[in-house]
C-alpha positions as a LaTeX table, in Angstrom:
\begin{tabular}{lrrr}
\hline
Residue & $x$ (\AA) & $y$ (\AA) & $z$ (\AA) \\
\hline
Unk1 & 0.24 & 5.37 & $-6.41$ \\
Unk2 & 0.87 & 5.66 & $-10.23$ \\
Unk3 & 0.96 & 3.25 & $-13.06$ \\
Unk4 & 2.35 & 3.31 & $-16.56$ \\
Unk5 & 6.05 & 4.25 & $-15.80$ \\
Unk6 & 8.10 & 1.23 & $-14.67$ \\
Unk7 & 8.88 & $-1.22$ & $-17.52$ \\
Unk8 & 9.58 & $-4.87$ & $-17.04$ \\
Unk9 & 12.57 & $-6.48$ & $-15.88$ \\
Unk10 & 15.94 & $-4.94$ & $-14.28$ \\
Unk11 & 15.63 & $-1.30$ & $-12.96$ \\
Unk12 & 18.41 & 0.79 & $-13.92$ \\
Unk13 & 17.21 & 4.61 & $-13.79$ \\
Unk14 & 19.16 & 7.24 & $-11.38$ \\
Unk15 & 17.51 & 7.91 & $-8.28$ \\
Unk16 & 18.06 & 11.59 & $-9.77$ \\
Unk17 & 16.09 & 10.72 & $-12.59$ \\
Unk18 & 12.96 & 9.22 & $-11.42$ \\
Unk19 & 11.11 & 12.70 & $-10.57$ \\
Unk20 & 12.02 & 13.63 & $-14.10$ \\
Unk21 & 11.01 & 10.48 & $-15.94$ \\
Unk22 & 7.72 & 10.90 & $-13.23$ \\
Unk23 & 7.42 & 14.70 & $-14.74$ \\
Unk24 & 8.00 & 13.93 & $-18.61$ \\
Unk25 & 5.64 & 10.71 & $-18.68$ \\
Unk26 & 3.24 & 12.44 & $-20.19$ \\
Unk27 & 4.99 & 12.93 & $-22.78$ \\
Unk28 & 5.17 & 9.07 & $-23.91$ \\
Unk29 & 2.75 & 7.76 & $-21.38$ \\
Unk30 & $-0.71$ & 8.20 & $-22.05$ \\
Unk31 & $-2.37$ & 11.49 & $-22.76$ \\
Unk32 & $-4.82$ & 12.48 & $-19.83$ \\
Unk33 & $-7.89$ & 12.54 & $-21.80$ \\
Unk34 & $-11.53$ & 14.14 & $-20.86$ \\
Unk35 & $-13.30$ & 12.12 & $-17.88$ \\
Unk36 & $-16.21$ & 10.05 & $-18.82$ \\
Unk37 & $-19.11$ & 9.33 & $-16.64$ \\
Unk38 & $-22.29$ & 6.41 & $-16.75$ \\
Unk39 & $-22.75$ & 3.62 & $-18.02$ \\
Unk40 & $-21.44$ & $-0.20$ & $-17.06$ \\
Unk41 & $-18.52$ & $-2.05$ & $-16.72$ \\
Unk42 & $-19.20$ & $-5.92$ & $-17.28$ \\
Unk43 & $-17.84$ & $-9.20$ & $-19.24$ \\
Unk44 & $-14.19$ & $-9.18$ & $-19.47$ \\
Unk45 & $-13.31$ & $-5.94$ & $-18.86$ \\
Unk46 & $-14.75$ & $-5.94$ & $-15.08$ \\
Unk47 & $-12.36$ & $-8.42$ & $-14.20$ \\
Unk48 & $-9.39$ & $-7.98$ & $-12.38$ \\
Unk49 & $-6.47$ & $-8.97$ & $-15.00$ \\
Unk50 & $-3.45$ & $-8.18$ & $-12.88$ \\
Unk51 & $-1.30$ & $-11.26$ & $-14.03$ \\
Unk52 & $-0.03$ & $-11.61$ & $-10.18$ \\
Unk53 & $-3.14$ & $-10.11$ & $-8.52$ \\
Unk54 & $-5.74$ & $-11.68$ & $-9.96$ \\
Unk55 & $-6.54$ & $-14.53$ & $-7.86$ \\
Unk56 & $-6.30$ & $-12.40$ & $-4.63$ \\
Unk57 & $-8.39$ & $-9.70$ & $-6.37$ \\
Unk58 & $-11.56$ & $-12.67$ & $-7.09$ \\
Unk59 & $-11.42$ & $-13.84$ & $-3.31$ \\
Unk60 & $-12.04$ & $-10.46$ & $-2.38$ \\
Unk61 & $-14.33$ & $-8.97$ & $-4.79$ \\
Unk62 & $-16.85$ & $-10.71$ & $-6.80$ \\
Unk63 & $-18.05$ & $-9.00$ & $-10.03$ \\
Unk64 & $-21.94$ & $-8.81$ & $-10.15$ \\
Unk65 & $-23.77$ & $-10.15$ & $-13.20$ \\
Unk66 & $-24.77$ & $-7.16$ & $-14.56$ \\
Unk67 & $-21.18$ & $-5.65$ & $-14.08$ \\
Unk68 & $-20.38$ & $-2.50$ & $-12.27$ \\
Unk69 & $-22.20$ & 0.83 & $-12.62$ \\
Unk70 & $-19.33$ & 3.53 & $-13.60$ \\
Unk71 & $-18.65$ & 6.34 & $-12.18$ \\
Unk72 & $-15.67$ & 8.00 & $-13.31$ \\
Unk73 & $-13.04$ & 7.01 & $-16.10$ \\
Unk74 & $-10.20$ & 9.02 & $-16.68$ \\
Unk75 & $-6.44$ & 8.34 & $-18.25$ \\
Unk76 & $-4.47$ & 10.19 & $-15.75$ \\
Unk77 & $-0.45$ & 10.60 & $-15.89$ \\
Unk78 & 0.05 & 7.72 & $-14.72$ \\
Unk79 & $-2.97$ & 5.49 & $-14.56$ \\
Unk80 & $-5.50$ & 4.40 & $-16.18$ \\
Unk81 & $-8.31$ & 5.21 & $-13.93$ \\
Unk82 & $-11.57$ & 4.13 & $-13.05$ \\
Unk83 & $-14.05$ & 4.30 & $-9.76$ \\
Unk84 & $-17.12$ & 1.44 & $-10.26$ \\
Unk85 & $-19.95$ & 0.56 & $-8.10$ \\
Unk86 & $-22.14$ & $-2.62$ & $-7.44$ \\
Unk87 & $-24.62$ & $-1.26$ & $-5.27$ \\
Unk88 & $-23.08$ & $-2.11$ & $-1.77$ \\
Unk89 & $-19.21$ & $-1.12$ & $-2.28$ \\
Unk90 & $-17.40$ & 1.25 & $-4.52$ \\
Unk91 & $-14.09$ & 0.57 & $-5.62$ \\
Unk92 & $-10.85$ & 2.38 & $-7.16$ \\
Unk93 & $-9.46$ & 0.64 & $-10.01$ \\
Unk94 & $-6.06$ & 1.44 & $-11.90$ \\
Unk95 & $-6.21$ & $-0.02$ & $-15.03$ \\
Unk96 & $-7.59$ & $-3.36$ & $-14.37$ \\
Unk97 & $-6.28$ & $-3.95$ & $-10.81$ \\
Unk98 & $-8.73$ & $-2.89$ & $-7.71$ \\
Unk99 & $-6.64$ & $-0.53$ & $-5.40$ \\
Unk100 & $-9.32$ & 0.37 & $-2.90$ \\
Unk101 & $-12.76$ & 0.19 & $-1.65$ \\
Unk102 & $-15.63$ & 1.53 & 0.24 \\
Unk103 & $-18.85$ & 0.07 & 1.75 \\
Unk104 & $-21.20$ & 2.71 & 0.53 \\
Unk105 & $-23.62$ & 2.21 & 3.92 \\
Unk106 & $-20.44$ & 2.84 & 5.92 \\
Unk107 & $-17.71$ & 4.96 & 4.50 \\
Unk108 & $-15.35$ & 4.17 & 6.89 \\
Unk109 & $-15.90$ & 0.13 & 7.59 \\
Unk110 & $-13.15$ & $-2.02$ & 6.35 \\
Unk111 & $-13.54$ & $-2.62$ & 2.86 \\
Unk112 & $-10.13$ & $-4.57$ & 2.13 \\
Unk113 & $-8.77$ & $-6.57$ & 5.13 \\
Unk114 & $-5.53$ & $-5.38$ & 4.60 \\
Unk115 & $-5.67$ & $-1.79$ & 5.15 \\
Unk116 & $-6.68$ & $-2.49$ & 9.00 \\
Unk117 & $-3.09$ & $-4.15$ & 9.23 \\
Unk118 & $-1.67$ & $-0.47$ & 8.43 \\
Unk119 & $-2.86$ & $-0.05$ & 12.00 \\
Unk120 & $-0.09$ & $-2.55$ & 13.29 \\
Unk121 & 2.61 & 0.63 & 13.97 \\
Unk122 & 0.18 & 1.74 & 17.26 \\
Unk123 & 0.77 & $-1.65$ & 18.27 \\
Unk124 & 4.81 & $-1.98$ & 17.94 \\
Unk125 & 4.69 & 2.00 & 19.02 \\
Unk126 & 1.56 & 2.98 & 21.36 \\
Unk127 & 2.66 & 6.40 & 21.60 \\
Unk128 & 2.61 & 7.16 & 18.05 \\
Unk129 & 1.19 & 10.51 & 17.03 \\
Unk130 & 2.61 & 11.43 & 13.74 \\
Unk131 & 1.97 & 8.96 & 10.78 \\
Unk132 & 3.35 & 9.91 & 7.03 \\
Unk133 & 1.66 & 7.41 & 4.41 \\
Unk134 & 3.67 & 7.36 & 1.22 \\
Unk135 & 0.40 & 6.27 & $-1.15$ \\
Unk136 & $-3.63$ & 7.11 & $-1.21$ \\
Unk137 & $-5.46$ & 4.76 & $-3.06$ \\
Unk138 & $-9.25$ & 5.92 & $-1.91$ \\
Unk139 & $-7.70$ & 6.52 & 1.82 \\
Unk140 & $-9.20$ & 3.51 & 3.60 \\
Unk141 & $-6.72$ & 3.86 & 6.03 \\
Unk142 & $-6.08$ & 7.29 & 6.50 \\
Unk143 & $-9.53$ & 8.34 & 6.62 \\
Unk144 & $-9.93$ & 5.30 & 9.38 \\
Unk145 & $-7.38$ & 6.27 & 11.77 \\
Unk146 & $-8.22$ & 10.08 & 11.31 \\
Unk147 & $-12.02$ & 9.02 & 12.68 \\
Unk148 & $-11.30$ & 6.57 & 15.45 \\
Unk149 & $-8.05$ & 8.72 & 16.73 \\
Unk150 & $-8.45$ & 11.90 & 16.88 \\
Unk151 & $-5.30$ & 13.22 & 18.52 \\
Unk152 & $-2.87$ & 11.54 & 15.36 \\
Unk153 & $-1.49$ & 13.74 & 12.92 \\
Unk154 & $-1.30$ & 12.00 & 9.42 \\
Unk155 & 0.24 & 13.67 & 6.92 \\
Unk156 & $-0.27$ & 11.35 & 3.04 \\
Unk157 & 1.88 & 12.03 & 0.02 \\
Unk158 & 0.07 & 10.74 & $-3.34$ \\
Unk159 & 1.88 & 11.25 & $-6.51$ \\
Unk160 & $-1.16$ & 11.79 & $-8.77$ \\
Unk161 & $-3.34$ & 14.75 & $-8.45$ \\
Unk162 & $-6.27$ & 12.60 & $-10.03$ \\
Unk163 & $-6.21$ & 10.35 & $-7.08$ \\
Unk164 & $-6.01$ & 12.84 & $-4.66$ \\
Unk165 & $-9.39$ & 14.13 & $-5.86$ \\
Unk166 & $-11.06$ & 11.29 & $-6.46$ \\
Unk167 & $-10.64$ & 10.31 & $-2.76$ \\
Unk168 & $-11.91$ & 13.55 & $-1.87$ \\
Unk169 & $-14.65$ & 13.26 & $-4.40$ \\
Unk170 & $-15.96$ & 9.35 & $-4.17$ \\
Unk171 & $-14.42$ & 7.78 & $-0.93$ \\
Unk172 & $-15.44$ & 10.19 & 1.69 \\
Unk173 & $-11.65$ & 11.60 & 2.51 \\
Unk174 & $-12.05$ & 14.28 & 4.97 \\
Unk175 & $-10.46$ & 17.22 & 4.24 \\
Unk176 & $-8.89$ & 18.46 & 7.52 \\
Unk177 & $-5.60$ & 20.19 & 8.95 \\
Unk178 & $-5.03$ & 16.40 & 10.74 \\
Unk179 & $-5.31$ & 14.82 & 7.64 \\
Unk180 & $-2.90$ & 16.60 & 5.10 \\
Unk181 & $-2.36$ & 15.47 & 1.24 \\
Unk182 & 0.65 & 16.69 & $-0.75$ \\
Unk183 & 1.30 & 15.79 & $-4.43$ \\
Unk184 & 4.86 & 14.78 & $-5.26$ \\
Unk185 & 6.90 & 11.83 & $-5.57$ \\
Unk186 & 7.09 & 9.51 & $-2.07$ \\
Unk187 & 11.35 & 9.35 & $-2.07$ \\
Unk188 & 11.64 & 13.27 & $-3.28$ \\
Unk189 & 9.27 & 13.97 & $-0.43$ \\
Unk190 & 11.72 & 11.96 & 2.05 \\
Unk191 & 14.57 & 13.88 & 0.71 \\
Unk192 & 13.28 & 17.80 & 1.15 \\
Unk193 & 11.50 & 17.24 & 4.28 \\
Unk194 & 13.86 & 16.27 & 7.38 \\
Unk195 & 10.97 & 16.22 & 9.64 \\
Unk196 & 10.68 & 12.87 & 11.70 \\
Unk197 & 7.40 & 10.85 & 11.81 \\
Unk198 & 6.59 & 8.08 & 14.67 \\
Unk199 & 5.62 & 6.01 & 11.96 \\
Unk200 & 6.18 & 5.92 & 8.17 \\
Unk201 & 3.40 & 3.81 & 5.97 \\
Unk202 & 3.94 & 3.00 & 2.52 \\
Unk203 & 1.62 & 1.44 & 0.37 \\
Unk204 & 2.30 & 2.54 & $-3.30$ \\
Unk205 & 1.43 & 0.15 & $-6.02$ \\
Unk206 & 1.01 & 0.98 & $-10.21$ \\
Unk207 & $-1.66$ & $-1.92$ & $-11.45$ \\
Unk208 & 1.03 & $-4.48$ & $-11.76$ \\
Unk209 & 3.85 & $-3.62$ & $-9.85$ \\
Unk210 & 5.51 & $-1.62$ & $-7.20$ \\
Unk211 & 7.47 & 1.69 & $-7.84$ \\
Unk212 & 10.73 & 0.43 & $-7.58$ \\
Unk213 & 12.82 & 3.44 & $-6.59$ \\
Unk214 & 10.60 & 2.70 & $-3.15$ \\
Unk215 & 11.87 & $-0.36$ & $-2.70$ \\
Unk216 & 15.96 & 0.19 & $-2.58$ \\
Unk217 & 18.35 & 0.08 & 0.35 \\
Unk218 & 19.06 & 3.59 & $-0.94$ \\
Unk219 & 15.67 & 4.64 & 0.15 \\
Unk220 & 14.94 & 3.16 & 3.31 \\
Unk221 & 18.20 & 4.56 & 4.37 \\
Unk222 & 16.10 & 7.71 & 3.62 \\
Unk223 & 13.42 & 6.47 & 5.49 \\
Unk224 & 15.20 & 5.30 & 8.35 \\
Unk225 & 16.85 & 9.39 & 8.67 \\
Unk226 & 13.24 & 10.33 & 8.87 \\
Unk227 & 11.69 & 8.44 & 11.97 \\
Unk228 & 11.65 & 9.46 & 15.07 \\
Unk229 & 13.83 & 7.16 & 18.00 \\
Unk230 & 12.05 & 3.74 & 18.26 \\
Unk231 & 9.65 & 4.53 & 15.28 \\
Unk232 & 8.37 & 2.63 & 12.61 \\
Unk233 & 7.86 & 1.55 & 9.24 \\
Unk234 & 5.18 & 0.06 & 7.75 \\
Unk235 & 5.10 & $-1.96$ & 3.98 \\
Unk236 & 2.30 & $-3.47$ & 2.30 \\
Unk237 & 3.34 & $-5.98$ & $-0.43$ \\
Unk238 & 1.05 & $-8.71$ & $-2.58$ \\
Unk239 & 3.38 & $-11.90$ & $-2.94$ \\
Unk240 & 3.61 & $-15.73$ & $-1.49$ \\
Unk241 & 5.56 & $-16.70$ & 1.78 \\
Unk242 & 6.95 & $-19.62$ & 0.27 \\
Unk243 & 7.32 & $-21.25$ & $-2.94$ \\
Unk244 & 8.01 & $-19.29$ & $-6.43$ \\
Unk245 & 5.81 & $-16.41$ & $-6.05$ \\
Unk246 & 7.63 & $-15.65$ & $-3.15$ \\
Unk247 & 10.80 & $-13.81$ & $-4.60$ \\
Unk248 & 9.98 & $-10.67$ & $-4.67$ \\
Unk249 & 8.18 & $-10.87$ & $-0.99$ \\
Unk250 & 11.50 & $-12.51$ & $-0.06$ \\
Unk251 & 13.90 & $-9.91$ & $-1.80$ \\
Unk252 & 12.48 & $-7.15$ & $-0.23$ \\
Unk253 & 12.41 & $-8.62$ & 2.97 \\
Unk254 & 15.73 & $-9.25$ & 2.79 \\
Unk255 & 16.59 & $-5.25$ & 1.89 \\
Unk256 & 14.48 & $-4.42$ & 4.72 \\
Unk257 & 16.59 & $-6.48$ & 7.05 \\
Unk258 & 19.91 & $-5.09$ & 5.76 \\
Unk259 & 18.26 & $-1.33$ & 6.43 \\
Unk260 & 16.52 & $-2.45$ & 9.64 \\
Unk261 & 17.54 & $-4.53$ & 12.97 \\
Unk262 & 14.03 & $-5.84$ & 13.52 \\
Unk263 & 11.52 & $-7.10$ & 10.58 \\
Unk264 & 8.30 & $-8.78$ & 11.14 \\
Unk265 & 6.04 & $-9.93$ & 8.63 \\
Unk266 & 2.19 & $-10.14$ & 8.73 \\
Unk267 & 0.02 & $-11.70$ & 6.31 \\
Unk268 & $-3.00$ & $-11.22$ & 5.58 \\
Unk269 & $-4.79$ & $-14.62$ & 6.14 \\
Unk270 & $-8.33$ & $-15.89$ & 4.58 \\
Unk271 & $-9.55$ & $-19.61$ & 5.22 \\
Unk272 & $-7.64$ & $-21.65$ & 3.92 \\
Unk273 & $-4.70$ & $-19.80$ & 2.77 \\
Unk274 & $-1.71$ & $-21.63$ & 1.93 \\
Unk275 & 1.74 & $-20.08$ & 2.01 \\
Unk276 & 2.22 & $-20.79$ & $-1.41$ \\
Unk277 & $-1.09$ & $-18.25$ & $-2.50$ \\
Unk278 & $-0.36$ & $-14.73$ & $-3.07$ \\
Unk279 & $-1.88$ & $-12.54$ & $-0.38$ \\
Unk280 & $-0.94$ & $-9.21$ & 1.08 \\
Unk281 & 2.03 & $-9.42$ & 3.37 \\
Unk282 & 2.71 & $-6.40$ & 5.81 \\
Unk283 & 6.52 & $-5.77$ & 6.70 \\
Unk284 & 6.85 & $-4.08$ & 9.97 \\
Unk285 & 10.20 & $-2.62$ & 10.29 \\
Unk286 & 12.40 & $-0.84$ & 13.44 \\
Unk287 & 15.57 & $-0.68$ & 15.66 \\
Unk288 & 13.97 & $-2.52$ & 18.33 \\
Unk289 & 13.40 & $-5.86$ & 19.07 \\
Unk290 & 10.59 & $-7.28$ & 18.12 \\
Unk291 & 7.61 & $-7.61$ & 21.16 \\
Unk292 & 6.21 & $-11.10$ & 21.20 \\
Unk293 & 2.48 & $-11.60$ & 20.26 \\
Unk294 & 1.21 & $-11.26$ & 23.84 \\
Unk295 & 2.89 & $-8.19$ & 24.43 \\
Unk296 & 1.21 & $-6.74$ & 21.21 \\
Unk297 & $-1.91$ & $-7.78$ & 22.28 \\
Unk298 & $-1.78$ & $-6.17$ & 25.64 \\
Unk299 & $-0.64$ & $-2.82$ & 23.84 \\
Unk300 & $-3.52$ & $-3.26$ & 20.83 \\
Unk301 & $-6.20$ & $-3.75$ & 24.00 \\
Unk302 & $-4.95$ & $-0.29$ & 25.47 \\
Unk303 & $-4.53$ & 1.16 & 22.15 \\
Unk304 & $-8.48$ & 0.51 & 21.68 \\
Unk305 & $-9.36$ & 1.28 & 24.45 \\
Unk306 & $-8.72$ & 4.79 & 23.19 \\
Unk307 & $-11.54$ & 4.54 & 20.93 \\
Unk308 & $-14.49$ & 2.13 & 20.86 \\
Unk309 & $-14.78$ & 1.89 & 17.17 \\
Unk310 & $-11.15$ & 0.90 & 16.11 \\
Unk311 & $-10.16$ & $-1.95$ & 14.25 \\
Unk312 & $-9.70$ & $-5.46$ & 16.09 \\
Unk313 & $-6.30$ & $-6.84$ & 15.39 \\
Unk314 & $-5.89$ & $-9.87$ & 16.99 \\
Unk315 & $-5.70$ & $-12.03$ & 14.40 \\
Unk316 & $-3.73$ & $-10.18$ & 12.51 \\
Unk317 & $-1.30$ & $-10.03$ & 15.34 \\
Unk318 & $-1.86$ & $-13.43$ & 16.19 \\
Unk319 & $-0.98$ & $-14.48$ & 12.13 \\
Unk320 & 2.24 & $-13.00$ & 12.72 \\
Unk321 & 4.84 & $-15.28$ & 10.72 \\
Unk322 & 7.40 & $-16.81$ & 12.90 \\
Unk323 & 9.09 & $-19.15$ & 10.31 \\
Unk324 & 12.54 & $-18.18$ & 8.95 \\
Unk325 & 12.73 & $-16.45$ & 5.69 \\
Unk326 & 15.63 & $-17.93$ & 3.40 \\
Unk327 & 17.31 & $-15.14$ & 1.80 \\
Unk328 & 20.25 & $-16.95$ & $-0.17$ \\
Unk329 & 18.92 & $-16.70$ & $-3.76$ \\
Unk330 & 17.39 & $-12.98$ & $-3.96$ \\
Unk331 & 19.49 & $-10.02$ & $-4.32$ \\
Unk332 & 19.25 & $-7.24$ & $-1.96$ \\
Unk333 & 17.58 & $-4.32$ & $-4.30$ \\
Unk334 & 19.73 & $-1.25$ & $-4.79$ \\
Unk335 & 19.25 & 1.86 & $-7.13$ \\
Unk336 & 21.32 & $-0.04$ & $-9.26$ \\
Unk337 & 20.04 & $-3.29$ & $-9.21$ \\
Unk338 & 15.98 & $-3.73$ & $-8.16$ \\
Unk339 & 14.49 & $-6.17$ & $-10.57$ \\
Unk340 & 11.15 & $-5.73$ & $-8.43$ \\
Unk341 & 9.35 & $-7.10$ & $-11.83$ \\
Unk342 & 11.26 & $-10.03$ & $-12.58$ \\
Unk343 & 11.00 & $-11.25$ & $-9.05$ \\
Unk344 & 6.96 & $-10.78$ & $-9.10$ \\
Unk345 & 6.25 & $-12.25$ & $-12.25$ \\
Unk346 & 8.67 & $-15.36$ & $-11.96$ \\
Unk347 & 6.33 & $-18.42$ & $-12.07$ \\
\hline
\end{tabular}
């Protein structure tokens, strides 16, 4: 994950480029600076200000009275960093966006709902024993799956170093030969590794926005070259089903389906959501067809079976969005042409 780099509206950089721009940011970006450690985070600038983000950030995290106690501050590369504390969860923050959490009682409960739906590929693909996650955050997920199944091999590629050790340092990431970090850039990964992966999981986000070279037909072309027969891929998003805010969801989900034969979509559901609210939306993507919700079940059932402490995913599997997804008015999004921004912030 990285923040900082992509600027607003249309996308027009190489694909050759974007290591380079990734490489030379610090050279207009912000300066890493010194970390700082203690004191509190409170008032205004404990809230989470992510113009799109916001209101899903507030139902999930409510900002104590007396702020948050913080930990760590740094101005990375490409974020503005922090990791904060209320007493019963720590949490990641990239400017002023949470990214990830952690029940500090129980390192490796759930924190945010959504991560458990990066568990969806053992349901679409039982026999999955090789995961690659393009993005770290704190390693909810990673560290999650590398507990409750021990014979998958994840391998995570995080393009900040800074990240990488503060999920080592503050979120409990175990450091083992099943559990591998590399630092570089998601796509350039893709492109000098042809190893093939049962499942591929990407969940890269700056505080604003998604990277956008990670978004293109261009790259899950790459993607697609890299999975295994019948694998997987797995794409977490924040956007609306329906309605305005739903451009950018419905934009990418079209350049999924022009990349992929079979896309399902999975949202991530509180009380009361409407399909109008912005919410994290899971694209699962493959060459087969998709297996109906009862089939998924029966395979999540046996899948769990394998462990006693795994994740429950009914309802997630059960929220499964069967509605049509009208396509006509976004633009499939090419290295040429992947206004990723535009379509987000559109109100």
């Amino acid at each position: 994950m990285a923040a900082g780099l992509v600027a607003l509206g249309e996308r027009t950089l190489a694909p050759g480029l974007i290591v380079a721009a990734l490489a030379a940011g610090s050279v207009w970006a912000t300066v890493a600076l010194e970390p700082k450690q203690g004191g509190r985070l409170s008032g205004v600038a404990a809230q989470n200000w992510s113009p799109r983000y916001r209101e899903l950030g507030e139902r999930q995290i409510a900002v104590p009275s007396e702020g948050f106690e913080l930990l760590y501050s740094k101005n990375t590369r490409y974020h503005g960093l922090t990791v904060v504390e209320d007493g019963e969860s720590r949490h990641l923050r990239f400017e002023s966006s949470f990214q990830s959490g952690m029940y500090l009682d129980d390192p490796f409960r759930t924190r945010y709902e959504y991560t458990d739906f990066l568990e969806l590929p053992l349901a679409y693909r039982p026999e999955t024993r090789r995961i690659l996650f393009i993005g770290l955050g704190g390693g909810s997920a990673q560290k999650r799956l590398w507990r409750d199944f021990p014979e998958l091999d994840l391998e995570v590629v995080e393009l900040d170093p800074v990240v990488r050790d503060v999920a080592y340092r503050f979120f409990r990431l175990p450091r083992s030969p099943r559990l591998r970090v590399s630092v570089e850039d998601g796509r350039r990964f893709l492109q000098r590794n042809d190893e093939r992966w049962d499942a591929i999981v990407i969940d890269a986000y700056f505080s604003d926005s998604i990277p956008f070279h990670l978004t293109t037909m261009e790259f899950l072309d790459l993607v697609r070259s890299r999975l295994k027969p019948g694998g997987v891929v797995a794409s977490n998003l924040i956007g609306s089903l329906t309605g305005d805010g739903s451009k950018l969801f419905r934009s990418m989900y079209k350049t999924y389906r022009a990349a992929f034969p079979t896309v399902t979509v999975h949202p991530v559901r509180d009380a009361g959501y409407t399909d109008e609210e912005p919410t994290n939306l899971i694209l699962i993507a493959g060459e087969g067809a998709a297996p109906g919700k009862d089939v998924l079940l029966e395979r999540w059932r046996a899948v769990r079976a394998r462990s006693r402490e795994s994740v429950d995913l009914t309802k997630a599997i059960r929220d499964r969005y069967e509605a049509a997804v009208p396509t006509r008015d976004v633009p499939v999004l090419t290295d040429d042409y992947a206004p990723t921004d535009a379509l987000l912030f559109v109100d």
